[in-house]
Backbone as a printed PyTorch tensor [residue, N CA C, xyz], in Angstrom:
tensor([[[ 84.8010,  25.4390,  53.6760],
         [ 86.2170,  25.3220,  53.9510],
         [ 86.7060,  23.8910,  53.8240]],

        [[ 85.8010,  23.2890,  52.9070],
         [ 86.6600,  21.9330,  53.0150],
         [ 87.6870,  21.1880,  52.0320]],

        [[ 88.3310,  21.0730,  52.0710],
         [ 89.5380,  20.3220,  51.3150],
         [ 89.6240,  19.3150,  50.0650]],

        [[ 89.5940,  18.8630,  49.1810],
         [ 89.8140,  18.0620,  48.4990],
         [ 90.9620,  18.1250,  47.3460]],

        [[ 90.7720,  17.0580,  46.6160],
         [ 91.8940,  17.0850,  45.7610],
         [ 91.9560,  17.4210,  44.0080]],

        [[ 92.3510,  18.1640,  43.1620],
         [ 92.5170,  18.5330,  42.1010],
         [ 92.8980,  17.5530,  41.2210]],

        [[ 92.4850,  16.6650,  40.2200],
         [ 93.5500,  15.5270,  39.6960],
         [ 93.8930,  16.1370,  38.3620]],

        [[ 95.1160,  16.3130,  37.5940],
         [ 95.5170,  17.1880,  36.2620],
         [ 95.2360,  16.1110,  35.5170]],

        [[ 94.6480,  16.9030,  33.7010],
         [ 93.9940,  15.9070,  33.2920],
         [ 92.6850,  15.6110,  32.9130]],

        [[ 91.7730,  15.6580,  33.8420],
         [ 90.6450,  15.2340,  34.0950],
         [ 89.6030,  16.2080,  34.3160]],

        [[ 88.3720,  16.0400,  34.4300],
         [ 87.2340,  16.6210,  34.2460],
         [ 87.3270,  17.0070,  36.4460]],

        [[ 87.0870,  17.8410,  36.8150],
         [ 86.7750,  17.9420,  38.2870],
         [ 85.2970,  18.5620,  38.3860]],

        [[ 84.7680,  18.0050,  38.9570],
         [ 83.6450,  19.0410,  39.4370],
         [ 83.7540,  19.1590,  40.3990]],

        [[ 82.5390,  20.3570,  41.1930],
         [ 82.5610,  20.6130,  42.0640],
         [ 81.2540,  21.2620,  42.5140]],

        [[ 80.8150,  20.6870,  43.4420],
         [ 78.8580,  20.8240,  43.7820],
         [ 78.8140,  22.0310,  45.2000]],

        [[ 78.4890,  22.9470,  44.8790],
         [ 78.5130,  24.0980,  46.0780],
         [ 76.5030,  23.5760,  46.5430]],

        [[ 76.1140,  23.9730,  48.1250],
         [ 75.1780,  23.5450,  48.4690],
         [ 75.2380,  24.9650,  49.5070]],

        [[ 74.2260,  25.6220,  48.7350],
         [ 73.9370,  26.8090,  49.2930],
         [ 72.6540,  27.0870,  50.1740]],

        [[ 72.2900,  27.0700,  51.2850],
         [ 71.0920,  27.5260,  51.7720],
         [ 70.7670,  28.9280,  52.6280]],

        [[ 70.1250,  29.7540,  51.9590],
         [ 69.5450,  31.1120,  52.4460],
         [ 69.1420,  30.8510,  53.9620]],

        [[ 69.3340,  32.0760,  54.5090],
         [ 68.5420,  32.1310,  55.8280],
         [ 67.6920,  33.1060,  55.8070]],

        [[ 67.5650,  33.6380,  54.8360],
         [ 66.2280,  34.7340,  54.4570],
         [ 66.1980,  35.1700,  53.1120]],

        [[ 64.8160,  35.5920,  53.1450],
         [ 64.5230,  35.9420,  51.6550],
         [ 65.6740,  37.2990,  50.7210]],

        [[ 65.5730,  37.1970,  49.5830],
         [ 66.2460,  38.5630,  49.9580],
         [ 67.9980,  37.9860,  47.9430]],

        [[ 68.0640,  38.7130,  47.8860],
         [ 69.4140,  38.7210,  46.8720],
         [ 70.4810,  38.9110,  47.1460]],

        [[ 71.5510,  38.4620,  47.1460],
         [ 73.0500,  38.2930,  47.9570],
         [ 74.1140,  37.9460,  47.0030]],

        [[ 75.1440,  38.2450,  47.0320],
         [ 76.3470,  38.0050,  46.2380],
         [ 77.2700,  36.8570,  46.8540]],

        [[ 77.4370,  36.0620,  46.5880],
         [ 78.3370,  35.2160,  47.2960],
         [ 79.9490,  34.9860,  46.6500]],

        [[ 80.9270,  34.9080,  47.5920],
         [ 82.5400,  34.4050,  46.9550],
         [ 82.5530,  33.4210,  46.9410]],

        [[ 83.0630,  32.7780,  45.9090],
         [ 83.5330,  31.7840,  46.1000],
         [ 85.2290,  31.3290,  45.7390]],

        [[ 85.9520,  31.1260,  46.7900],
         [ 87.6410,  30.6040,  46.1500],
         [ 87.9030,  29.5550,  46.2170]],

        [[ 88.7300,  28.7130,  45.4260],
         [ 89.5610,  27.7080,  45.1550],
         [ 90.8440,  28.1250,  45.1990]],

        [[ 91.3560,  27.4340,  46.3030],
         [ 92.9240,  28.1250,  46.8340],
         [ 93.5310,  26.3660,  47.0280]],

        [[ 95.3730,  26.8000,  46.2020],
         [ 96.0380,  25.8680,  46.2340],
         [ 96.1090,  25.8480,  47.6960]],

        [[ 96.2290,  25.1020,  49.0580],
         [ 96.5660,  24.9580,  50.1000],
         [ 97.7250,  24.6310,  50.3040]],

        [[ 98.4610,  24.2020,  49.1980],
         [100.0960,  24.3640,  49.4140],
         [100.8460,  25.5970,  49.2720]],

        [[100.7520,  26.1630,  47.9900],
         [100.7410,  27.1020,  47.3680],
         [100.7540,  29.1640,  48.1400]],

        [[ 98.9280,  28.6010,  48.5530],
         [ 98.7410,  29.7400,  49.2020],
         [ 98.2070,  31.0040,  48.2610]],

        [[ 97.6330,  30.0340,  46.8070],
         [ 97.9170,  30.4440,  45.6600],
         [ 96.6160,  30.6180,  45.2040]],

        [[ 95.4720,  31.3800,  44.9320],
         [ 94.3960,  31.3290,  43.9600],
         [ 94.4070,  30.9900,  42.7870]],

        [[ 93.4700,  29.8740,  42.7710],
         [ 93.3320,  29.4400,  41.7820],
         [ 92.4700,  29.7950,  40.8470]],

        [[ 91.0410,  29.9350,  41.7140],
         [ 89.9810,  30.5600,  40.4610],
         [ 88.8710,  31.1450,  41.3210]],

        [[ 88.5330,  32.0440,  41.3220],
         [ 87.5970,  32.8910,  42.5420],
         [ 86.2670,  32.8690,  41.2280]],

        [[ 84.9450,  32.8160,  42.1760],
         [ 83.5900,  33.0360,  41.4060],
         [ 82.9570,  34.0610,  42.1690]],

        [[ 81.6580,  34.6940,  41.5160],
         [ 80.9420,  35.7480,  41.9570],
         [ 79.7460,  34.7740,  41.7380]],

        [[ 78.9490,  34.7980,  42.8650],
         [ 77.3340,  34.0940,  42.4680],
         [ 76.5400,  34.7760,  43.1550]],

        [[ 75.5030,  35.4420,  42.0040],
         [ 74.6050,  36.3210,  42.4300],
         [ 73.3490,  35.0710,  42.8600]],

        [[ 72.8830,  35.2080,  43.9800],
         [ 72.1990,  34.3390,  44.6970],
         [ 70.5980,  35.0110,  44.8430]],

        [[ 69.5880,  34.5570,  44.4480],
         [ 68.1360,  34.8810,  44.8370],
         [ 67.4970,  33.9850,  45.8100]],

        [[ 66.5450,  34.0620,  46.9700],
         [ 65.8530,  33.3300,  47.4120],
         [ 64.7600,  34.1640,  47.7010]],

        [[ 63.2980,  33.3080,  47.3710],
         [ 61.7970,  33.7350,  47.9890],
         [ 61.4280,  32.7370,  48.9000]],

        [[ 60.5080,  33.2710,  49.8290],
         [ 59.9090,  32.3960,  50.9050],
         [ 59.0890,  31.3590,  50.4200]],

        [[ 59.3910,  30.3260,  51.4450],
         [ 58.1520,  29.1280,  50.7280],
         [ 56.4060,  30.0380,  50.9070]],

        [[ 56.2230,  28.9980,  49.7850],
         [ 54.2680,  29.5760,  49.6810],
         [ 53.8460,  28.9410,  51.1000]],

        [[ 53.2920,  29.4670,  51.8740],
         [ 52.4770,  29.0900,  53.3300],
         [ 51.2010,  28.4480,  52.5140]],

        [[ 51.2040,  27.2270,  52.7870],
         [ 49.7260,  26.0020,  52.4750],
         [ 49.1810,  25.8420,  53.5760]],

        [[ 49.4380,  26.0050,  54.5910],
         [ 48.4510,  25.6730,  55.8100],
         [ 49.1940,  26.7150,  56.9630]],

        [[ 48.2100,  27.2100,  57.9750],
         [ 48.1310,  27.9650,  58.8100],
         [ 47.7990,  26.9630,  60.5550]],

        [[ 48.2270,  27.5280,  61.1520],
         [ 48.0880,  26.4730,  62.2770],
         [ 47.6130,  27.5410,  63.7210]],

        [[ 46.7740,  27.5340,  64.2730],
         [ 46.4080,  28.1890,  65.8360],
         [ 46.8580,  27.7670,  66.9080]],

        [[ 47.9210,  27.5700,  67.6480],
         [ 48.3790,  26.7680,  68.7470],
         [ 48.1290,  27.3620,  70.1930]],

        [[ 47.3860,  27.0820,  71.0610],
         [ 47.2340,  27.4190,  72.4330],
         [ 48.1830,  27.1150,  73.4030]],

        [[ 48.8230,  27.8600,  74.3760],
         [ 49.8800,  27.3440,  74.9480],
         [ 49.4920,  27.9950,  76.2570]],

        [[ 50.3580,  27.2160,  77.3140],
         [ 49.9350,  27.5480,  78.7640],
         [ 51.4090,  28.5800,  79.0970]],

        [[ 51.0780,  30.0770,  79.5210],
         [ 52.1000,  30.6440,  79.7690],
         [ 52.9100,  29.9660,  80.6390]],

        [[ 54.3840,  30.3740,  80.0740],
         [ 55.5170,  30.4700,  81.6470],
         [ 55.8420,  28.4380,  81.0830]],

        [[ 54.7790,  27.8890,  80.4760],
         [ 55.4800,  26.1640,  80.1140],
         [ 55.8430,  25.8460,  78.6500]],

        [[ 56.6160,  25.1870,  78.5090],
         [ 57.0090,  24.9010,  77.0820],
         [ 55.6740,  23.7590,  76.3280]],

        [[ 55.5080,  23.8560,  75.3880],
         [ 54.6080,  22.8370,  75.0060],
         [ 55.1830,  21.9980,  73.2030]],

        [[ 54.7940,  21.2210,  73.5410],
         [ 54.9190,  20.0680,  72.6040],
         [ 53.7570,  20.0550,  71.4540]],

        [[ 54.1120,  20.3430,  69.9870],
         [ 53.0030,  20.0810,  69.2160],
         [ 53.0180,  19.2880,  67.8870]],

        [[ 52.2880,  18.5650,  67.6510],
         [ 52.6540,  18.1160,  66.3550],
         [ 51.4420,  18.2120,  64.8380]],

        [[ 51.8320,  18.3370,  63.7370],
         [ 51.3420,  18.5520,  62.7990],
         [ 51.7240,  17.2950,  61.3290]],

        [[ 50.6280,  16.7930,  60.9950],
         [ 50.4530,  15.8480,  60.2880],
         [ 51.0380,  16.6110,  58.9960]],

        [[ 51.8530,  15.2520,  57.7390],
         [ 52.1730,  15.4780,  56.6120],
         [ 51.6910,  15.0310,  55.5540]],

        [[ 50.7640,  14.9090,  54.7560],
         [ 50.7600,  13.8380,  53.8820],
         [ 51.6240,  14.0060,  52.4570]],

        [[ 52.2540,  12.9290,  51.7180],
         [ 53.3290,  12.7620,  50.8210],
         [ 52.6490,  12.3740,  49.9480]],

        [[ 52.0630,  13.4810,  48.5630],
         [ 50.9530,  13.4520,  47.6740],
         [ 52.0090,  12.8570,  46.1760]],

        [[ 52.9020,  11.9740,  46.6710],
         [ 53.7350,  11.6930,  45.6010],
         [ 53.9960,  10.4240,  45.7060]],

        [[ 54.5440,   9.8690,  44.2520],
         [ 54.4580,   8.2150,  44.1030],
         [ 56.0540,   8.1610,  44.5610]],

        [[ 56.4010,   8.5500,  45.3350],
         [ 57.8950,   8.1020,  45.8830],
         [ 58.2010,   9.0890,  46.9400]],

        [[ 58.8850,   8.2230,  47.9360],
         [ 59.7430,   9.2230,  48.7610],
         [ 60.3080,  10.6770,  49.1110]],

        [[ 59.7500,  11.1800,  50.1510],
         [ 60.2620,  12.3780,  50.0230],
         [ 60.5580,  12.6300,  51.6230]],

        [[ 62.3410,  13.5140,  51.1790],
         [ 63.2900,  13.6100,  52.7490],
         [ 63.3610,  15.7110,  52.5520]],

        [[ 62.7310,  15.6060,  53.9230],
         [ 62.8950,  16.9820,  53.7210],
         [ 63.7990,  17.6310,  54.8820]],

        [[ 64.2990,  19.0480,  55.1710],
         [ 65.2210,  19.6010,  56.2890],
         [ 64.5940,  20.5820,  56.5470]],

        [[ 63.6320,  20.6770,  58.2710],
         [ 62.8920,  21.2540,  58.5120],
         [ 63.9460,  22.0580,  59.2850]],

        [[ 63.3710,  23.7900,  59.2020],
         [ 63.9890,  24.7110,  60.0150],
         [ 62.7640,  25.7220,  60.6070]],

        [[ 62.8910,  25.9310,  61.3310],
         [ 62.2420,  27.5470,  62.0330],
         [ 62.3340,  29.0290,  61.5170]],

        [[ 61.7910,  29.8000,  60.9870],
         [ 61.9920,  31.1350,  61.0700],
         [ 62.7110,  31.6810,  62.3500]],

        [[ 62.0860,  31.2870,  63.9240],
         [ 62.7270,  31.8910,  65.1560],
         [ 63.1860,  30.7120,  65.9440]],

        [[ 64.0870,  30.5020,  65.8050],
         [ 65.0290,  28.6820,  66.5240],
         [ 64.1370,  29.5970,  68.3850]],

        [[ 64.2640,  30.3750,  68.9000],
         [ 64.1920,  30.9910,  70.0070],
         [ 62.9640,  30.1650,  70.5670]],

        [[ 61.6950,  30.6750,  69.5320],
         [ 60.4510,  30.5090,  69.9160],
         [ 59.7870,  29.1010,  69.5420]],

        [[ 60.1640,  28.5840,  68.3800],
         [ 59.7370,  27.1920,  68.1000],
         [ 60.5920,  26.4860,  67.3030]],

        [[ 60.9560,  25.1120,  67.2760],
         [ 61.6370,  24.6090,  66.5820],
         [ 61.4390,  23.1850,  66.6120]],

        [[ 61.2420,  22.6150,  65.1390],
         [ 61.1750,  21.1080,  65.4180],
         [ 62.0860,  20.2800,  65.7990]],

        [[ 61.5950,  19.6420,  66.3480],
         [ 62.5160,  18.2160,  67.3510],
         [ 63.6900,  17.6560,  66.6480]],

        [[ 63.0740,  17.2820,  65.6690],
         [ 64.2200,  17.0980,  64.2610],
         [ 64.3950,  17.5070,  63.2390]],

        [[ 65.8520,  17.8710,  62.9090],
         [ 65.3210,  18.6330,  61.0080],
         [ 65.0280,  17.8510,  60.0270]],

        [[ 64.9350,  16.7230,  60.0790],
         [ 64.8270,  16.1010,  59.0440],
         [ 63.6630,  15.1390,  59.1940]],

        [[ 63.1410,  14.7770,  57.7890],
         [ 61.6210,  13.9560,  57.9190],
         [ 61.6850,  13.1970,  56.5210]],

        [[ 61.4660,  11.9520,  56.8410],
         [ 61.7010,  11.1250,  55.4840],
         [ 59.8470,  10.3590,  55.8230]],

        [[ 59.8420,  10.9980,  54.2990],
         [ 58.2020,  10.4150,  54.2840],
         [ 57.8470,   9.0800,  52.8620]],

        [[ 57.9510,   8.3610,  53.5490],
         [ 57.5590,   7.1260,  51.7850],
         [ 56.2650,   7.2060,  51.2950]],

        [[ 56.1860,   6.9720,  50.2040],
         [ 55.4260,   7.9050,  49.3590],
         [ 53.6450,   7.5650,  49.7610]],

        [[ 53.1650,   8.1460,  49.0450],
         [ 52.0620,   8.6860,  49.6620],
         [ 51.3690,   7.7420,  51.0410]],

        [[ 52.5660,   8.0830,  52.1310],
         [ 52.7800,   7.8850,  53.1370],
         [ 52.4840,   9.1420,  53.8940]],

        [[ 51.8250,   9.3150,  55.3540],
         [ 51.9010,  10.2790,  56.2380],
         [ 52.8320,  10.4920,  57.4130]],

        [[ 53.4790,  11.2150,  57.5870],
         [ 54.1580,  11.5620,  58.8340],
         [ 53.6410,  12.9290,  59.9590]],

        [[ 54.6070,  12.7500,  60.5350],
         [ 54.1920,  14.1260,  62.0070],
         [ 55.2560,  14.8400,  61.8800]],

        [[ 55.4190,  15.7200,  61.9780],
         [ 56.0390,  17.3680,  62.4250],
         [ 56.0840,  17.4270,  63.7290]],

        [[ 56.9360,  17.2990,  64.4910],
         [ 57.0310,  17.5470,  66.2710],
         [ 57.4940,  18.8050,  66.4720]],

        [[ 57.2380,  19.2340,  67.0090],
         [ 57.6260,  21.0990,  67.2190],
         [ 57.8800,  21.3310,  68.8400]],

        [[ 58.5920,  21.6610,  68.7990],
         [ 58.9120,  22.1770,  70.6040],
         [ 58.4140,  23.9860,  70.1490]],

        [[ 57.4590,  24.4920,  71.3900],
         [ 57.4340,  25.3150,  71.3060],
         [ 58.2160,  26.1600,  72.8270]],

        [[ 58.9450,  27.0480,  73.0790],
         [ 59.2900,  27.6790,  73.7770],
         [ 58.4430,  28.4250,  75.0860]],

        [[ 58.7460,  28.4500,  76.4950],
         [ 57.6580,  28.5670,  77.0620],
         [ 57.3740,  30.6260,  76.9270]],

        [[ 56.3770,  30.7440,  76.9760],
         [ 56.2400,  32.8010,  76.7660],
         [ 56.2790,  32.9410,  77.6230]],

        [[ 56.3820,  34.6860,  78.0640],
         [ 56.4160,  34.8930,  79.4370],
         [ 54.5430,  35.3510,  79.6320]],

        [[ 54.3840,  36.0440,  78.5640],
         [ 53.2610,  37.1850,  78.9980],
         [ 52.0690,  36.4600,  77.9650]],

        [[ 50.5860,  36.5310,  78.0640],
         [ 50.2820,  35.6980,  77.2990],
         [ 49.4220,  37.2570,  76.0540]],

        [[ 49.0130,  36.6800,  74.9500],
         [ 48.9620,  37.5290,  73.6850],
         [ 49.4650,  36.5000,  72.4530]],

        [[ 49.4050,  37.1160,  71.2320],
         [ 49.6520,  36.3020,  70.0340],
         [ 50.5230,  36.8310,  69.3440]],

        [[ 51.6500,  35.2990,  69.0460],
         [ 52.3730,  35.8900,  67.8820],
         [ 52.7700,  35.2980,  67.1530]],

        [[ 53.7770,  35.7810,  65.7170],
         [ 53.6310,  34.3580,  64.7010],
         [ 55.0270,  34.1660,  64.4660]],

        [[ 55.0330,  32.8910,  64.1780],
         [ 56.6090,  32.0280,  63.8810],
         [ 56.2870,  31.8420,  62.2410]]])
């Protein structure tokens, strides 16, 4: 929903930044509406695909029922430059990292901080 300006004339672009919240194929609208007007300007159809990331590592975490626990998981950055990534959760409920974002310089290591949520009942399950 955000606003900008049209200049006549000229080349406009315009960069849409789409992120899935699950796997799966979706149709998305998109409009460009004069805001004076009230007027459509040019509507799009974008057929949208997303697959899950490939799982590279698996993790076992022990937790003390009924308390929240704190965990962290090492990164290494197998690349000759910088890399900023936007970490999210499958279940925000049950675990979620501290921060979404992680800027790693290059084949540089960082940490993953994860808050995990406290359970009630103890048993296994996966995020």
């Amino acid at each position: 929903n955000a606003q900008f300006v049209l200049h006549p004339g000229v080349y406009n672009q315009i960069n849409l930044n789409w992120v899935p919240k699950e796997a799966g194929s979706t149709l998305q609208h998109v409009h460009l509406v004069d805001t004076e007007s009230a007027q459509l300007v040019v509507a799009y159809l974008l057929s949208t695909v997303a697959t899950p990331p490939q799982v590279s590592k698996e993790f076992d975490v022990d937790v003390v029922v009924g308390e929240p626990s704190h965990k962290r998981v090492s990164y290494n950055n197998p690349w000759s430059r910088s890399q900023s990534y936007t970490l999210r959760s499958s279940d925000q409920n049950r675990m979620r990292p501290k921060s979404d974002r992680l800027h790693i310089a290059a084949h540089g290591q960082a940490y993953i901080r994860l808050y995990l949520s406290p359970v009630e009942h103890p048993g296994v399950s996966e995020v």
